[in-house]
N, C-alpha and C positions, 0 to 999 in steps of 0.2 A: 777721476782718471786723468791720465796725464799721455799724452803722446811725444815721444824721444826719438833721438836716435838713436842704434842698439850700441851699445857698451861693449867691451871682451867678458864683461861677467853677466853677461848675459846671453849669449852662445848657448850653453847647454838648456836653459828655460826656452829659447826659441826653437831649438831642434825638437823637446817635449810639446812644448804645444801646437807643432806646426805636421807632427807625427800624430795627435793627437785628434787635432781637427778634422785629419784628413781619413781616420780609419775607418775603414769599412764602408767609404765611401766608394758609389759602383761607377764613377766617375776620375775615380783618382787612379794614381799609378801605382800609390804607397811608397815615392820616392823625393816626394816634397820637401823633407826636411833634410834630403839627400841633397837636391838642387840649392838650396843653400848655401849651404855649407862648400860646396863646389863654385857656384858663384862668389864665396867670399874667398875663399883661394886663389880664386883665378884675377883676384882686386878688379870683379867685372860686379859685385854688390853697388850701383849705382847711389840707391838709397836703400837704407835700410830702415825703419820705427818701428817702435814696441807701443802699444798701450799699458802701462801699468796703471795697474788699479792705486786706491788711496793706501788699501797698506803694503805697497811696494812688490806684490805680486805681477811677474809679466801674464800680461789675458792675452794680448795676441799679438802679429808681426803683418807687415806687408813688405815686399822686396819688389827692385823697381832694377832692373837690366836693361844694357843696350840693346838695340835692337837693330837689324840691315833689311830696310827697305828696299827693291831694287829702283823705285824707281823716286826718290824722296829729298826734301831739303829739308839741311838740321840736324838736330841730335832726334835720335824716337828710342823711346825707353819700351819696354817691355814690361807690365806692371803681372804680378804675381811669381811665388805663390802670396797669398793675403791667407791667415789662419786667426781663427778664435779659438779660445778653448772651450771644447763641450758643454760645460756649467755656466760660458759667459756668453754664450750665443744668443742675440734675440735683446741684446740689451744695448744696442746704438757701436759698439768698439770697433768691427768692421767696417761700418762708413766712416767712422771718426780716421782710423786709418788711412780709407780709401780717399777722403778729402783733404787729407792736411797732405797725403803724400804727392797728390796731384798739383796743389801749392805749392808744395817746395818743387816739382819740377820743372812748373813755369816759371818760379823763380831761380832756376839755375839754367834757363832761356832755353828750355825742352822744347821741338816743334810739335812734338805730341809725344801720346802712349796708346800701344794697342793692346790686346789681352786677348785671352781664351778663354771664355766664362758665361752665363746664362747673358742673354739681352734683354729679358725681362729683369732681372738685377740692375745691370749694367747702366740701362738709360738715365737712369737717375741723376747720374753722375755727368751723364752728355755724351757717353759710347753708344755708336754707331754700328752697323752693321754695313760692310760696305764689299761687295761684287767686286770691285777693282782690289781688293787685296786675294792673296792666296796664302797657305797655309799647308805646304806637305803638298803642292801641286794644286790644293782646291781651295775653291772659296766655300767659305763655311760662314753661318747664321750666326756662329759663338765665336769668331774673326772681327772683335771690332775696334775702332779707332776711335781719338779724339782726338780734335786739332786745336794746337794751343794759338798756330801762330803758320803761318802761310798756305799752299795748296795742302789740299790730302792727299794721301802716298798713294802709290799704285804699284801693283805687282807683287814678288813673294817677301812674305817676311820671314826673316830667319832669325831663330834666338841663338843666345849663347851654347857653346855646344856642353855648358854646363846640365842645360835641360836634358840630356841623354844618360844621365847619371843613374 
C-alpha cells in the first residue's frame, strides 16, 4: 500500500469510497463524500491522501481542513472525513492514513488538529478529549485535540462551512 496525495483522477474513487464507508452508518450524516468535494472547491482541502493498494486501487482517503479556534495560536486543521472501504477495513490503511497525515501537518508547521470521532480510537494517535474546546455551543467527549506545537486552544471550534453540505 502506498499513501499520496489525491490526484484529479482520483476524485470519483474518493467520493465512492468515502460514500461507501460511511453507509448505513447510525453515526454518519451520509454527506461525507459531499463535504469533500465542497472542501475541494472551496481550495479549503488542506491535505488531501489516498491509500492505494499494490494494484493501484484507491482503499481509502483522509481530508485534513482549516479550522477557527476562538481562542488559539497557529494554523489548527480539522482532520476528517478519514474513509476505508468496506472490504479493506481491519487491515492497518486508516491509521496508515491517520499517521502519515498528521506528519505532513506538522511538517507544514500545523499547531495541531482537532476532530469528531470515538476517543477510544482516537488516543492512539495522542487526541485528547479536552472541556476547554466547544463544538455547536458544547463540549463533547468525541471534541478532541492534539497539540503539535505550543498551548492548547480554548473555546469554540468552527469548521469550514463546507461541513453543512
Amino acid at each position: 500500500m502506498t499513501i499520496r496525495l489525491e490526484r484529479p483522477e482520483d476524485i470519483a474513487a474518493i467520493g465512492a469510497v468515502t460514500t461507501a464507508a460511511f453507509e448505513g452508518r447510525p453515526y454518519s450524516s451520509q454527506t461525507e463524500a459531499l463535504i469533500v468535494d465542497a472542501l475541494r472547491a472551496a481550495g479549503a482541502l488542506s491535505l488531501s491522501l489516498v491509500a492505494q493498494a499494490d494494484d493501484g486501487e484507491i482503499v481509502g482517503h483522509i481530508a485534513f481542513s482549516p479550522v477557527d479556534i476562538a481562542i488559539s495560536a497557529g494554523d489548527w486543521y480539522g482532520l476528517g472525513p478519514v474513509s476505508v472501504a468496506p472490504g479493506r477495513q481491519k487491515e492497518g490503511h486508516g491509521q496508515a492514513l491517520i499517521r502519515e497525515g498528521l506528519e505532513r501537518l506538522q511538517a507544514m508547521g500545523a499547531a495541531g488538529c482537532v476532530l469528531l470521532g470515538s476517543p477510544l480510537y482516537y488516543a492512539r494517535f495522542g487526541f485528547e478529549t479536552d472541556e476547554a474546546l466547544t463544538y455547536g455551543g458544547e463540549a463533547s467527549p468525541y471534541l478532541q485535540r492534539l497539540v503539535f506545537k505550543g498551548r492548547p486552544p480554548r473555546g469554540s471550534v468552527t469548521y469550514h462551512m463546507a461541513f453543512g453540505a
